[in-house]
Every structure is written in C-alpha cells, then in structure tokens.
N, CA, C and O atoms as a GROMACS GRO file, in nm:
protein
  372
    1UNK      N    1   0.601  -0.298  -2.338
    1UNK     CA    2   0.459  -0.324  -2.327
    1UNK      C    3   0.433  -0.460  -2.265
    1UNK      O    4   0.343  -0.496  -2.189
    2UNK      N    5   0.522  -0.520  -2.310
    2UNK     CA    6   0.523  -0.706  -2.270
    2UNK      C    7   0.489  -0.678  -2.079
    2UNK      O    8   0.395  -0.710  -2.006
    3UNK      N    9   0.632  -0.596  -2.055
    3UNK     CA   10   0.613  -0.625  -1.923
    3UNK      C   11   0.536  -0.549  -1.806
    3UNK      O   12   0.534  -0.584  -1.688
    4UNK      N   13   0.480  -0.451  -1.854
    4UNK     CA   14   0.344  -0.386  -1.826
    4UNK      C   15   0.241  -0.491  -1.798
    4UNK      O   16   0.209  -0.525  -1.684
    5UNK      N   17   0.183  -0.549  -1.923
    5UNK     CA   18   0.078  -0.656  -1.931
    5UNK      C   19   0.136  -0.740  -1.842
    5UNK      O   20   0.050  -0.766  -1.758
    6UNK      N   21   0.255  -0.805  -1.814
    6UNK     CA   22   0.263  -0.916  -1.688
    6UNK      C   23   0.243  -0.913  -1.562
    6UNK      O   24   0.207  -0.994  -1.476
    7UNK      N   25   0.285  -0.753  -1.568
    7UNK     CA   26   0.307  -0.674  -1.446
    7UNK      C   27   0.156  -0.660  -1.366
    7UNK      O   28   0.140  -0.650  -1.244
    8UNK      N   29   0.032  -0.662  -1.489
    8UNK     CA   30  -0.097  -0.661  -1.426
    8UNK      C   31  -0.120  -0.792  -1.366
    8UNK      O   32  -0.137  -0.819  -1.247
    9UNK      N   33  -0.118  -0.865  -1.462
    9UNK     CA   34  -0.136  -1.025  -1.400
    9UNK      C   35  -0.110  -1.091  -1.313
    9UNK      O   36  -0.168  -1.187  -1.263
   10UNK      N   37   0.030  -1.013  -1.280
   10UNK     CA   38   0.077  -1.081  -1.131
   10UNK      C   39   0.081  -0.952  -0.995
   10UNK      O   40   0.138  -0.929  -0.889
   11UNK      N   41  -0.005  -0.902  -1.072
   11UNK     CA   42  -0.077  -0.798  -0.939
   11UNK      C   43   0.034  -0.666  -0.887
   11UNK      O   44   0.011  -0.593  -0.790
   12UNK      N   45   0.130  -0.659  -0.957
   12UNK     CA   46   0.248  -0.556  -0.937
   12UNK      C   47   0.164  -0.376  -1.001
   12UNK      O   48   0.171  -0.273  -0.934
   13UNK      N   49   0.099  -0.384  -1.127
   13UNK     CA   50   0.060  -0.315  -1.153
   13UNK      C   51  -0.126  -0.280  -1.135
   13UNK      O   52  -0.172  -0.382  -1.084
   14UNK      N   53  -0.188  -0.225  -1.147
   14UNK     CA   54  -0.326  -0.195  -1.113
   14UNK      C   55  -0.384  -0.146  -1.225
   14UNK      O   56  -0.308  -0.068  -1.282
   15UNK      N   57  -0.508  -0.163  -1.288
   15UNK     CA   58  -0.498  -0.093  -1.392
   15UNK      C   59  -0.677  -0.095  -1.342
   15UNK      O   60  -0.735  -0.200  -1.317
   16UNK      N   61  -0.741   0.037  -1.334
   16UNK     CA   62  -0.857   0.017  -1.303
   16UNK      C   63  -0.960   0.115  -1.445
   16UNK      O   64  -0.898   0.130  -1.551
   17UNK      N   65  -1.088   0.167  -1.439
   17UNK     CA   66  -1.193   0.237  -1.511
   17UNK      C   67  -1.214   0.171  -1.653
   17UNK      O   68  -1.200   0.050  -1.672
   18UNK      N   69  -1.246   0.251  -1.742
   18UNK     CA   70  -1.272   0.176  -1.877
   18UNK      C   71  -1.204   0.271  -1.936
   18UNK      O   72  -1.142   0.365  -1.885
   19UNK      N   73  -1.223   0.234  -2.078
   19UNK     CA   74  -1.176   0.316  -2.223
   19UNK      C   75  -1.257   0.482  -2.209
   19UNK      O   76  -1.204   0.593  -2.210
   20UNK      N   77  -1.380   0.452  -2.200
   20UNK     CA   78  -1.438   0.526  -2.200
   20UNK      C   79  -1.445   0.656  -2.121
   20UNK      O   80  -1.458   0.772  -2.158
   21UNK      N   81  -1.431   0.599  -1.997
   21UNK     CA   82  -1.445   0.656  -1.889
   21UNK      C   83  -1.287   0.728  -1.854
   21UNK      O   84  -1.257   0.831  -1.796
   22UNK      N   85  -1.217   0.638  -1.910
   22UNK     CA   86  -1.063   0.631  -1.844
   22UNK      C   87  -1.010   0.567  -1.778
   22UNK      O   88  -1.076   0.504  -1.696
   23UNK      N   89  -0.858   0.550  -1.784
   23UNK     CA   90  -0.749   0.451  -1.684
   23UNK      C   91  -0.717   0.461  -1.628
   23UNK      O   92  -0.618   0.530  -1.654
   24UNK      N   93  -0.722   0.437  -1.528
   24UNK     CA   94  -0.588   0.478  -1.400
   24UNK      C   95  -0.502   0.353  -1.403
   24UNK      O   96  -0.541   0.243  -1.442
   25UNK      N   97  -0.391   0.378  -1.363
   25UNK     CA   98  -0.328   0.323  -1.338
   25UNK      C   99  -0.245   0.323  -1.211
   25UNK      O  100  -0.174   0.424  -1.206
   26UNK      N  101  -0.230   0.234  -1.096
   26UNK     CA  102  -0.120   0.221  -0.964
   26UNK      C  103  -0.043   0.090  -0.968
   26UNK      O  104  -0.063  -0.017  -1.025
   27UNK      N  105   0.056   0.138  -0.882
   27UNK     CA  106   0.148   0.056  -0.872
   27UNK      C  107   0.059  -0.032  -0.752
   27UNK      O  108  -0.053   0.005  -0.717
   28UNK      N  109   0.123  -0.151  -0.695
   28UNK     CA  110   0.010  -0.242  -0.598
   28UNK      C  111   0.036  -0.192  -0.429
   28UNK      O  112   0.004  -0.262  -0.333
   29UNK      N  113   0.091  -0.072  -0.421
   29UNK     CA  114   0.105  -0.012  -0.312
   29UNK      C  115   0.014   0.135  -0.314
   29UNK      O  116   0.022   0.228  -0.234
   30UNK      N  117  -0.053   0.126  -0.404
   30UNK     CA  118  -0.166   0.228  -0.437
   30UNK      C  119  -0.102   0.306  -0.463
   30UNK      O  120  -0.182   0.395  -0.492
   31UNK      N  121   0.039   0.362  -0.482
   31UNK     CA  122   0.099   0.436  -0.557
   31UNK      C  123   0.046   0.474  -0.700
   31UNK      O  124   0.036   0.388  -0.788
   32UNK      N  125   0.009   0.615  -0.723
   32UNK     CA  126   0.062   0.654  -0.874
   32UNK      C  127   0.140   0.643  -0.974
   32UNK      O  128   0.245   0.708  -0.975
   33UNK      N  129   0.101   0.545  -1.096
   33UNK     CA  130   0.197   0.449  -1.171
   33UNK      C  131   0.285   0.589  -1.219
   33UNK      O  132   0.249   0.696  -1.269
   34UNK      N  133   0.397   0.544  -1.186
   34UNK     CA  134   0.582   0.628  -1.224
   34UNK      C  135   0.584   0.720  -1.082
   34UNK      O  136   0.678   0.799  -1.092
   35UNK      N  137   0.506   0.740  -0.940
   35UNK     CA  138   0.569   0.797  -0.855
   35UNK      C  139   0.672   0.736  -0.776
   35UNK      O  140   0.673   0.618  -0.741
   36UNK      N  141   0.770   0.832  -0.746
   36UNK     CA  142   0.879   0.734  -0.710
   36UNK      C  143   0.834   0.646  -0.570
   36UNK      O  144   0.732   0.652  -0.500
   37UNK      N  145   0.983   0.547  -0.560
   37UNK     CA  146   0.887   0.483  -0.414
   37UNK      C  147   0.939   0.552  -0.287
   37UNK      O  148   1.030   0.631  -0.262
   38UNK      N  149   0.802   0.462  -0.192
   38UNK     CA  150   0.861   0.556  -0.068
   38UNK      C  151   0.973   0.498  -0.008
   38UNK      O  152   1.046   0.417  -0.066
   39UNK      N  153   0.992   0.548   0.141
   39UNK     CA  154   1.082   0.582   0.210
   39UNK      C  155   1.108   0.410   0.243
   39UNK      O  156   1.009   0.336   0.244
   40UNK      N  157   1.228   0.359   0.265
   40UNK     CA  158   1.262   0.230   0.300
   40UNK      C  159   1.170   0.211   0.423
   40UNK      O  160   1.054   0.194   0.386
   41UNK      N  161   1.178   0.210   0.495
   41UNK     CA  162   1.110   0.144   0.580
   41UNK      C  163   0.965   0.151   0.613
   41UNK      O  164   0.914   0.064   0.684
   42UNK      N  165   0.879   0.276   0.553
   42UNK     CA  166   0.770   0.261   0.496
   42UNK      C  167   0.729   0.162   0.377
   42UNK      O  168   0.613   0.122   0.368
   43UNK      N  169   0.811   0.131   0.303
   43UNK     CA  170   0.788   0.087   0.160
   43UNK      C  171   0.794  -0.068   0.274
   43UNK      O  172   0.709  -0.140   0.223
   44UNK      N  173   0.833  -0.118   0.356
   44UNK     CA  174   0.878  -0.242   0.408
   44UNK      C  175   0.811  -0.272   0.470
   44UNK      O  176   0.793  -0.394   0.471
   45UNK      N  177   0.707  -0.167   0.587
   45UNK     CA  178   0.604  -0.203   0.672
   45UNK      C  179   0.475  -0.202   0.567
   45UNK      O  180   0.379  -0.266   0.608
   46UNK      N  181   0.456  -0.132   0.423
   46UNK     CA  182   0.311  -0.152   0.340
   46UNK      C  183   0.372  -0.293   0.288
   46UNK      O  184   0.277  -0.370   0.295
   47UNK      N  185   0.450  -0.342   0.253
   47UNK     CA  186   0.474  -0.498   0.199
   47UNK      C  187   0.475  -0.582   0.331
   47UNK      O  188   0.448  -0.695   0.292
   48UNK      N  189   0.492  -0.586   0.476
   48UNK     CA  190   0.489  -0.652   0.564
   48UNK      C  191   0.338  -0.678   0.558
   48UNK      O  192   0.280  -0.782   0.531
   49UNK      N  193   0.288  -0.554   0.590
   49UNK     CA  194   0.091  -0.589   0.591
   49UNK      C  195   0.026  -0.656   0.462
   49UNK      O  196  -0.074  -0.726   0.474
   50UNK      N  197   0.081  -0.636   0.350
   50UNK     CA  198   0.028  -0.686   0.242
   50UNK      C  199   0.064  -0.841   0.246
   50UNK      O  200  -0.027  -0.913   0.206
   51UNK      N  201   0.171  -0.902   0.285
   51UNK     CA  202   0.186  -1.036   0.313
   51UNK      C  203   0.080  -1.048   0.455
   51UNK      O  204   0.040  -1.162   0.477
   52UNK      N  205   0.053  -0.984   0.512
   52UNK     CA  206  -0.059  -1.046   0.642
   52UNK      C  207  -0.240  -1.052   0.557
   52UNK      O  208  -0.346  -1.056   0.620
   53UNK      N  209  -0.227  -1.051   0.434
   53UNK     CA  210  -0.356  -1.025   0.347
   53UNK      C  211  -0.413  -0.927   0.298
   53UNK      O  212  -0.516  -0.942   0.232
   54UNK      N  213  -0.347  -0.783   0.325
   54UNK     CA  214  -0.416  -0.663   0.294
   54UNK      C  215  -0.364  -0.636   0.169
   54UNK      O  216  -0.248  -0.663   0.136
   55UNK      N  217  -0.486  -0.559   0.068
   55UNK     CA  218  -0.463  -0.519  -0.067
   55UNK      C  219  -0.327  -0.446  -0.043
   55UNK      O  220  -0.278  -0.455   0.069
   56UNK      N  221  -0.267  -0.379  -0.132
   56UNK     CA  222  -0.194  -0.265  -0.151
   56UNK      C  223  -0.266  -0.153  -0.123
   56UNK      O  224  -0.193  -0.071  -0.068
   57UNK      N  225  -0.350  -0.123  -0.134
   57UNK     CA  226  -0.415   0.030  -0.117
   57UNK      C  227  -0.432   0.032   0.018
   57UNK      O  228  -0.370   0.123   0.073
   58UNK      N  229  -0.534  -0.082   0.132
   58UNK     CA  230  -0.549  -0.111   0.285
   58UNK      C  231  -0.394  -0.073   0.323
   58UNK      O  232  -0.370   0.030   0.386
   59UNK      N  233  -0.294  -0.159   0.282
   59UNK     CA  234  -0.192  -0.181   0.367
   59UNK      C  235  -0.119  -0.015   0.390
   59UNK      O  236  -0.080   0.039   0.493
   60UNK      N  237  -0.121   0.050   0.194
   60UNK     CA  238  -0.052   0.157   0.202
   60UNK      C  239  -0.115   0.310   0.307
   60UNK      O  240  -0.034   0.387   0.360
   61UNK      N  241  -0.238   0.326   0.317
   61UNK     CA  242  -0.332   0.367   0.380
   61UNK      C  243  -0.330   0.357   0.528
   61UNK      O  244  -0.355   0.464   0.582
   62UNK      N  245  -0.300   0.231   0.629
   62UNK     CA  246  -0.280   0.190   0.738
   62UNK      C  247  -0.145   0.274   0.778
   62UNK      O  248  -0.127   0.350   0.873
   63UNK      N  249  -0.034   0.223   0.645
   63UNK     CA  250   0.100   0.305   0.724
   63UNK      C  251   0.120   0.403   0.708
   63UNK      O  252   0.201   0.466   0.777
   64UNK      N  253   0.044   0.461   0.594
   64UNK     CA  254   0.036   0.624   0.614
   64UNK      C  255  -0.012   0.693   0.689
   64UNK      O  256   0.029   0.810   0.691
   65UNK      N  257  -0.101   0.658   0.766
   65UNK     CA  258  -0.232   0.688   0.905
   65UNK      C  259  -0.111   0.617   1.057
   65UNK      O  260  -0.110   0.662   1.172
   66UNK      N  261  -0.035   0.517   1.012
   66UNK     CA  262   0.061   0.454   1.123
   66UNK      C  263   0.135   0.567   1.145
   66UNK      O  264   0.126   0.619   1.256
   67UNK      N  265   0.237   0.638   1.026
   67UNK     CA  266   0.352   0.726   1.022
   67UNK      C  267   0.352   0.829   1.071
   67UNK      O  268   0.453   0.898   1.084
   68UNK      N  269   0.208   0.868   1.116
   68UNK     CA  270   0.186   1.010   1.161
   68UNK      C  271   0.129   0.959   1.313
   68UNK      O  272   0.045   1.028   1.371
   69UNK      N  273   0.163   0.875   1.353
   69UNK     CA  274   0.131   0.866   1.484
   69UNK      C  275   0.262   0.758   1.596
   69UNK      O  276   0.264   0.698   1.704
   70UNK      N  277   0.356   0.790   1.480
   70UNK     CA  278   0.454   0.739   1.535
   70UNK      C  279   0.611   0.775   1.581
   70UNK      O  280   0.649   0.662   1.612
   71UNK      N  281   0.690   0.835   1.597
   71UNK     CA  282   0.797   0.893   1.607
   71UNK      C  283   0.859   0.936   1.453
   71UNK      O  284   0.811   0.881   1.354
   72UNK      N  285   0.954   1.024   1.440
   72UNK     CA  286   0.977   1.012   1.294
   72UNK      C  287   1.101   0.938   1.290
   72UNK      O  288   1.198   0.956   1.363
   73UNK      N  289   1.090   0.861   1.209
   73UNK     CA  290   1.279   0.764   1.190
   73UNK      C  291   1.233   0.605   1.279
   73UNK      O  292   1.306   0.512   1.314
   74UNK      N  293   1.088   0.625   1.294
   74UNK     CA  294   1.016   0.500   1.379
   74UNK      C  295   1.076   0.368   1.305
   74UNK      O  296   1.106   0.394   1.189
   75UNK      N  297   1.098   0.252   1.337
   75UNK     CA  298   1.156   0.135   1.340
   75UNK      C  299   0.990   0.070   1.223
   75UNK      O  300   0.870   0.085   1.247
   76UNK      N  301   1.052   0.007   1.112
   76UNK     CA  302   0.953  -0.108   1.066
   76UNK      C  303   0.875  -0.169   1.163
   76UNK      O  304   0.756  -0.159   1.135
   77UNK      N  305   0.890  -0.210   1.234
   77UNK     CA  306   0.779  -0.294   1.358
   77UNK      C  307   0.702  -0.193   1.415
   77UNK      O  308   0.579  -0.188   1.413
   78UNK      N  309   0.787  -0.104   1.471
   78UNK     CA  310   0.694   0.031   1.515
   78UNK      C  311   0.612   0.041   1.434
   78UNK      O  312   0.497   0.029   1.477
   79UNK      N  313   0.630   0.066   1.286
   79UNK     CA  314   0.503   0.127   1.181
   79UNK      C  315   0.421   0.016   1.121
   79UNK      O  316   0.330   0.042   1.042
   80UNK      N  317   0.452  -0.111   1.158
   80UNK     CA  318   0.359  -0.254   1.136
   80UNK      C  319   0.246  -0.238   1.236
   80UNK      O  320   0.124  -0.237   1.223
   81UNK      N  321   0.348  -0.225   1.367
   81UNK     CA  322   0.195  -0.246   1.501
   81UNK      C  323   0.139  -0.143   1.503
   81UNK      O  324   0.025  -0.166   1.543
   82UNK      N  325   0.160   0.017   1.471
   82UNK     CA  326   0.083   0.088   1.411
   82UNK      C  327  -0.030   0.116   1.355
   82UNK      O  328  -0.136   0.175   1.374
   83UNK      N  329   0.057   0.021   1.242
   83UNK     CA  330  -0.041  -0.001   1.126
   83UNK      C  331  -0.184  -0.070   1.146
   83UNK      O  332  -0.294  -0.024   1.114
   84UNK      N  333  -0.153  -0.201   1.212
   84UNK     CA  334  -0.224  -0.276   1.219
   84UNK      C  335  -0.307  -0.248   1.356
   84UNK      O  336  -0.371  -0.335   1.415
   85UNK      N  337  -0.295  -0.141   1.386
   85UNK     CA  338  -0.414  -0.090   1.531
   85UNK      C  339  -0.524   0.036   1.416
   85UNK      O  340  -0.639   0.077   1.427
   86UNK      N  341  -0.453   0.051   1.349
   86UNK     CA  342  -0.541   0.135   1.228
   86UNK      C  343  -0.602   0.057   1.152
   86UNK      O  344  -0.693   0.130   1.112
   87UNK      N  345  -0.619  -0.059   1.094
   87UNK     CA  346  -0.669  -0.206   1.098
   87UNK      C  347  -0.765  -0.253   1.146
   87UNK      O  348  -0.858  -0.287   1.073
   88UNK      N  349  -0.770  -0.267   1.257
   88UNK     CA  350  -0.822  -0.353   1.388
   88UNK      C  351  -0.965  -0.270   1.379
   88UNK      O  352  -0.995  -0.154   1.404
   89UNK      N  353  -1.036  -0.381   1.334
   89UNK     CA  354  -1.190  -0.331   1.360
   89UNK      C  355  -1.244  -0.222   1.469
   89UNK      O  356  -1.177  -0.231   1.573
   90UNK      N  357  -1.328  -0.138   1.475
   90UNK     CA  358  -1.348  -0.062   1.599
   90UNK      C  359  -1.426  -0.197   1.718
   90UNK      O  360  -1.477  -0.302   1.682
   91UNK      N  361  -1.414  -0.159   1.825
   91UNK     CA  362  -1.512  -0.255   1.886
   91UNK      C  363  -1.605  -0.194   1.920
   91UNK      O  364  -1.614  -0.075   1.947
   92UNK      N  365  -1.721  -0.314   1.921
   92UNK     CA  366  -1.859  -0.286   1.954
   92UNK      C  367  -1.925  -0.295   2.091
   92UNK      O  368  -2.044  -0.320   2.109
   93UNK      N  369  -1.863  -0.278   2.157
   93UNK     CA  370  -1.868  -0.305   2.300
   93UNK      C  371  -1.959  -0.168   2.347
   93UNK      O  372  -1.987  -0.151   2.466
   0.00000   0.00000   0.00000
C-alpha cells in the first residue's frame, strides 16, 4: 500500500474520480493500472515525449496515432517525429 501511495505522488501512478462516483486508476502512460506494458520501443518514444512536457495520456495517444502511420518495427525516432507531427498544432493559415 506504502508504495502505491508514493507511486501517486511522484506521478508514476494516476488515481482520478471520487469515492462516490468511483476510481480509476492509470499507470502515467495512460495505461490501465496492472495492463501489461507496451512494446519496447513504443513504451520509449511515450517516455521520450513525456520528457519534451507532455502528460502521459498526450504523449501515449500521439504514439499510438504515430504507430499506425508508420512502418511496423519503425525505429524510436521514427515514432517520436511521428508523434510529434500528431502534436503540432493544426495551422491557421
């Protein structure tokens, strides 16, 4: 239980709704708390974007929308610059 509760605090775990309403719970890759993790080099390009400032849910969301527009067995960088064109504001031009 100890390390659950730390696990929120330092942002690893997610714990969102009320008592009332109900809990959810995710892991900080917007994962479903106990689904296993993903694929290495997916799991590497949603932690690459999350160090460029994006929540866990943005980042995991970007490379899931990246992965399907990219080769399959695509290279981490491949699914970063991907990612981050799924990102990139629309322009208003």
């Amino acid at each position: 239980m100890r390390a659950h509760h730390k696990a929120i605090h330092v942002g690893r775990l997610i714990l969102t709704g009320t008592i009332s309403s109900g809990l959810t719970f995710t892991h900080d890759d917007g994962r479903p708390y106990g689904a296993p993790p993903l694929a290495s080099a997916v799991t590497d390009a949603i932690a690459s974007v999350r160090e460029l400032g994006f929540t866990g849910a943005e980042a995991r969301a970007a490379v899931t929308v990246a992965a399907s527009h990219v080769e399959p067995g695509a290279s981490v960088v491949e699914l970063i610059r991907a990612a981050l064109k799924a990102l990139r504001p629309a322009s208003t031009s």
